[in-house]
C-alpha positions in Angstrom: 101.8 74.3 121.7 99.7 73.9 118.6 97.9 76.9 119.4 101.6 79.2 119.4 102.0 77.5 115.9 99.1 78.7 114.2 99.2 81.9 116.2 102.6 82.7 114.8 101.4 81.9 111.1 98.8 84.2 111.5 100.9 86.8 112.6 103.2 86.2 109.8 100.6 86.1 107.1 98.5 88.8 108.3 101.9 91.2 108.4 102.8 90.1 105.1 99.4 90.4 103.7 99.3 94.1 105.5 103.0 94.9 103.4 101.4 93.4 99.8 98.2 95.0 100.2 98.1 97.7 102.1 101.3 99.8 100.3 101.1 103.0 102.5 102.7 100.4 105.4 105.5 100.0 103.5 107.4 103.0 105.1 107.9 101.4 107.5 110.1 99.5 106.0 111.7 101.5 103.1 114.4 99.7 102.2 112.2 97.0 100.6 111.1 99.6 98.0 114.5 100.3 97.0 115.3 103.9 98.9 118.2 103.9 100.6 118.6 105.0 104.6 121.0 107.6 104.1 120.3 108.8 107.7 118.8 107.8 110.3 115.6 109.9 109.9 116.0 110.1 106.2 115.1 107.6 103.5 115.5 108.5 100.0 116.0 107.0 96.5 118.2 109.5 94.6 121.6 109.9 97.0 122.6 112.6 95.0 119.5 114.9 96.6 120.2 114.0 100.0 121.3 117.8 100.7 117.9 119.2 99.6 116.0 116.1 101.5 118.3 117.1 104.5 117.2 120.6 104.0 113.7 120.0 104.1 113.5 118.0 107.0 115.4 120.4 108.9 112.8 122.9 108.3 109.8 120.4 108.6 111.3 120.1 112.2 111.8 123.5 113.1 108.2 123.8 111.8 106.8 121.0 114.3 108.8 121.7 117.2 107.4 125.5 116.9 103.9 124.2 117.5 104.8 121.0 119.5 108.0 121.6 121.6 111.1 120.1 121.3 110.7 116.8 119.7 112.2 113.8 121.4 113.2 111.6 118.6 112.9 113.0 114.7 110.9 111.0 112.2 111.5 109.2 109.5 110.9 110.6 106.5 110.7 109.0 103.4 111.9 111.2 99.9 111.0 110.1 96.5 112.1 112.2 93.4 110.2 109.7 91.0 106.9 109.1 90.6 107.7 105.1 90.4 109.3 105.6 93.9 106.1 107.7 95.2 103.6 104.5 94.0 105.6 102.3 95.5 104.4 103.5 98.5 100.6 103.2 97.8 100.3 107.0 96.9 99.3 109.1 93.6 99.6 112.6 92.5 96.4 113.4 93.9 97.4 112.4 97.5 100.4 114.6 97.5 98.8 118.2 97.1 99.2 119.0 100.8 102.5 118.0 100.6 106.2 119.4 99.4 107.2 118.7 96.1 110.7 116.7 96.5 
């Protein structure tokens, strides 16, 4: 019994600890940083951009499924129109150069 107790607190720190220090993991979890779950595949902070966000994940999609086959479940995909948002998230300018500019 003692040894489920302090295996459950490790589990609990080391998942918190994982969240504080290692920011990427935090999309997994968007809502913690403040983005709204407009869909269920879509995360974004600005509400007002979900039409673009919605575009551009259609076409990431059609993208992927071109080179993979027909997807079984979509992703989630995170959109940040801030750079506050984007740190959040553990990133910087310089790791979004392969990506799209939201």
């Amino acid at each position: 019994m003692k040894f489920i107790k302090w295996a459950t607190l490790l589990a609990v720190i080391l998942t918190v600890s994982t969240f504080i220090f290692y920011r990427p993991s935090r999309v997994l979890i968007p809502e913690m940083n403040g983005v709204n779950c407009a869909t269920k595949s879509i995360c974004i902070d600005d509400i007002s951009r979900l039409e673009e966000a919605e575009a551009l994940i259609a076409h990431a999609v059609i993208e992927i499924e071109d080179v993979l086959g027909q997807l079984k479940n979509y992703p989630k995909a995170v959109f940040c129109s801030t750079q506050e948002c984007f740190e959040k998230f553990g990133f910087n300018l310089d790791s979004a150069v392969d990506r799209y500019y939201f």
